[in-house]
N, C-alpha and C positions, 0 to 999 in steps of 0.2 A: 201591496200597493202597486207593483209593477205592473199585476195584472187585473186592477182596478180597484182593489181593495181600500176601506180608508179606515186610516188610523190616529187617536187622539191619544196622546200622551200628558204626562206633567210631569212638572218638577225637576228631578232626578230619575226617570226613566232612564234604563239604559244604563247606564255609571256602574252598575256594581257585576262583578264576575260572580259566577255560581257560588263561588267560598263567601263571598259577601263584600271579599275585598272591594274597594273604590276604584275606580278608573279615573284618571286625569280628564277623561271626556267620555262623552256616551254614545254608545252604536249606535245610537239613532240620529245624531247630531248631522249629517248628511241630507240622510233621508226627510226630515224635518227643514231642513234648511238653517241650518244653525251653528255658532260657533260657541261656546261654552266659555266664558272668560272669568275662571276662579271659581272659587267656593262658592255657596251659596250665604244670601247675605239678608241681616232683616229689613222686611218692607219702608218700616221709620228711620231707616238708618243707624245713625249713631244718635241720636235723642231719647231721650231717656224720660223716664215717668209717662202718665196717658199722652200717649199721640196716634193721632190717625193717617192712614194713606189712603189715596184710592187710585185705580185706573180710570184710565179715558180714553175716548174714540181716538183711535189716527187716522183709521180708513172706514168708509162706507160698505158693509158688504154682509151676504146673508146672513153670516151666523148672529147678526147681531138684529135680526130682521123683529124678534118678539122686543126688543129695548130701544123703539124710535124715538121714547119721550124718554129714556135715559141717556145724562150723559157723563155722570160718574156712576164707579161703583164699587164697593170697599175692599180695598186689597189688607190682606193680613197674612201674618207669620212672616215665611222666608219667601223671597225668590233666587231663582239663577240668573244673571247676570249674565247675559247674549248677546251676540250683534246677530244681525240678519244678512242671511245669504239670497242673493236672486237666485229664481225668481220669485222665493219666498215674500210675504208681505207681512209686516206689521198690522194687526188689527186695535189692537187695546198698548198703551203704554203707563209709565210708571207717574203721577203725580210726584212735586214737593210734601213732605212730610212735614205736618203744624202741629204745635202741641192744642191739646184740646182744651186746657183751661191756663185761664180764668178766659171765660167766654168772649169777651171783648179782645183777647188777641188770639184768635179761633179760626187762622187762616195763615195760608203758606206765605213766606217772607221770600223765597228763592225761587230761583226758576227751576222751571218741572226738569228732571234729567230723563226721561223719556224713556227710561229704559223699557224695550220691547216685553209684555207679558203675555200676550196673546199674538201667535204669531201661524200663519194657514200657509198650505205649501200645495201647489196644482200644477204637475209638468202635462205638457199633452201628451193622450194616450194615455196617462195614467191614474191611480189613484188619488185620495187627498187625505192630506195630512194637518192636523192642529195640533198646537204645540202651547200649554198652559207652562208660564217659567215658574208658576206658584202652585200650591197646595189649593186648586181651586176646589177640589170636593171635601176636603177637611174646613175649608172657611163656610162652604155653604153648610156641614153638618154641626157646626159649631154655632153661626149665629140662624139661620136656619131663611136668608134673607132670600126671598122671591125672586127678584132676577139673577140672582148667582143659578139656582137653579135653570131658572129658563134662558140660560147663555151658555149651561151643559149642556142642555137637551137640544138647541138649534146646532150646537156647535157638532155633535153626536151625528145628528141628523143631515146637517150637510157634509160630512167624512164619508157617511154612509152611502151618501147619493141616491138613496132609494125607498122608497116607501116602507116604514116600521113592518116588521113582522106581527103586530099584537099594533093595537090600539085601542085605550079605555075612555070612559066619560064617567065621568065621576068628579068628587073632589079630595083635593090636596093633599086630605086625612087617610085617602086608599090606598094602599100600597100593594104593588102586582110585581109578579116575575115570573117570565116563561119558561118553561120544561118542556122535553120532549123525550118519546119514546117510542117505539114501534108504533106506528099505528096509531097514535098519539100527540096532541098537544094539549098542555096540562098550564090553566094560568091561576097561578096562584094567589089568594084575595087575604090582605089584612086590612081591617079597619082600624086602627091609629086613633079614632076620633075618640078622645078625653083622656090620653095619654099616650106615653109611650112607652113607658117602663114598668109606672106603679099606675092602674087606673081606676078612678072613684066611682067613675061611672060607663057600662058601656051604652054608647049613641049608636043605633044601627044605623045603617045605610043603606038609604032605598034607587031603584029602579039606574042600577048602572050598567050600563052596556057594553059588552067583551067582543073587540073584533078582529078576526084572524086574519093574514092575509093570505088569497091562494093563490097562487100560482106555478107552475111548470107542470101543469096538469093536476093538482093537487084538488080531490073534493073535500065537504064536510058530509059524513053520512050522517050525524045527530051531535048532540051535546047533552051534557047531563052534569049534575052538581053530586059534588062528590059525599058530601054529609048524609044526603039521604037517599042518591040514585037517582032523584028526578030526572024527568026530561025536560030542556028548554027551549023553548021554541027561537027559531034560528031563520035569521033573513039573508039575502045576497045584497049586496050594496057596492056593487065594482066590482075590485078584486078582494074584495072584503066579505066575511061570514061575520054576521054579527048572532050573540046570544044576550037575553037579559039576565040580569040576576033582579027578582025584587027586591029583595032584603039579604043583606049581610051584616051579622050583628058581631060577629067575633073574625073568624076566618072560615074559610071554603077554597073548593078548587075546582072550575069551572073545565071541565072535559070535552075537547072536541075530539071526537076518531074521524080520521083521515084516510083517506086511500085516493089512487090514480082515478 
């Protein structure tokens, strides 16, 4: 981060020594901008039986740039319990916690304690840092809700400061990860779509486009699909190499070779 790197953390990062032991606070609590105040504690508080929390806006600012028409959005499990350090800033905070039934009293009775959840950290000259006080990637892979997602990925993207390395067009149902190796980038294709685990049916998936990005002299000399060797035909578009894939019906691995 010093030397412009950015970093997105959660939860409990940081807190635990190599033995597993717990730290009274986390090595990153500085760096983040953050003070640590106790244990971790649940989002509903102390109420008991179904109840809901969520977060809310406190400040206006990119990472929140894909959720304009959002202005909650459901906080669950645990969080850590923080104050904020300048010039750190608050983005998301903590609601009152309501129970959820009998419908007619389906709303908070207390006022919000605000506790910081989302909290972004930018010294000049240097990196930037996000700081989730909850288990935000465990709550999006549990209930599987859209903007939990797309409030990783802006939040990712602005630490990053920089244009993705890989960019796909597809939908929701693809699932990609990049590799690399000599001479080599290798992104890897599942299609998701009619399950995840146990599937009834598979749905292929047509005409999605795979884009690298180059730079620091870096070329694409071809591309080719790893199931059968094809070649794929390959456009420049910026500092972008893009390839199509027409069909992926199961998985594949889209191959770009690389040189200066």
């Amino acid at each position: 981060v010093k030397h412009g790197g950015g970093l997105v953390a959660t939860h409990e990062s940081g807190h635990f020594k190599p033995d597993g032991d717990r730290r009274d606070n986390s090595k990153l609590a500085d760096l983040l901008g953050v003070r640590f105040q106790g244990d971790p504690k649940p989002a509903i508080g102390e109420q008991r039986g179904s109840s809901q929390d969520y977060m809310k806006k406190s400040l206006a600012h990119p990472v929140l740039a894909g959720l304009r028409d959002v202005d909650l959005l459901p906080l669950s499990g645990m969080f850590c319990p923080v104050t904020t350090l300048a010039p750190a800033k608050t983005v998301l905070s903590r609601t009152a916690p309501f129970q959820v039934f009998p419908e007619g009293w389906s709303y908070p009775t207390e006022k919000d304690p605000d506790d910081p959840i989302l909290i972004v950290n930018q010294n000049p000259g240097a990196g930037r840092t996000a700081y989730f006080a909850t288990h935000i990637g465990r709550s999006f892979w549990q209930s599987r809700f859209p903007d939990l997602a797309t409030l990783i990925c802006d939040t990712v993207k602005w630490a990053a400061n920089t244009d993705p390395p890989v960019r796909v067009e597809g939908p929701p149902t693809l699932h990609t990860s990049l590799r690399r190796s000599a001479g080599r980038l290798m992104v890897h294709c599942i299609n998701l779509t009619g399950g995840e685990r146990l599937f009834s049916e598979l749905v292929p998936l047509h005409d999605l486009r795979i884009s690298i990005r180059c730079d620091n002299g870096m070329n694409v000399r071809r591309a080719w699909r790893a199931s059968d060797g094809a070649s794929l035909k390959i456009e420049k578009q910026g500092t972008y190499v893009t390839a199509r894939l027409d069909k992926l019906t199961d998985y594949d691995v889209v191959v770009f070779e690389t040189g200066k």
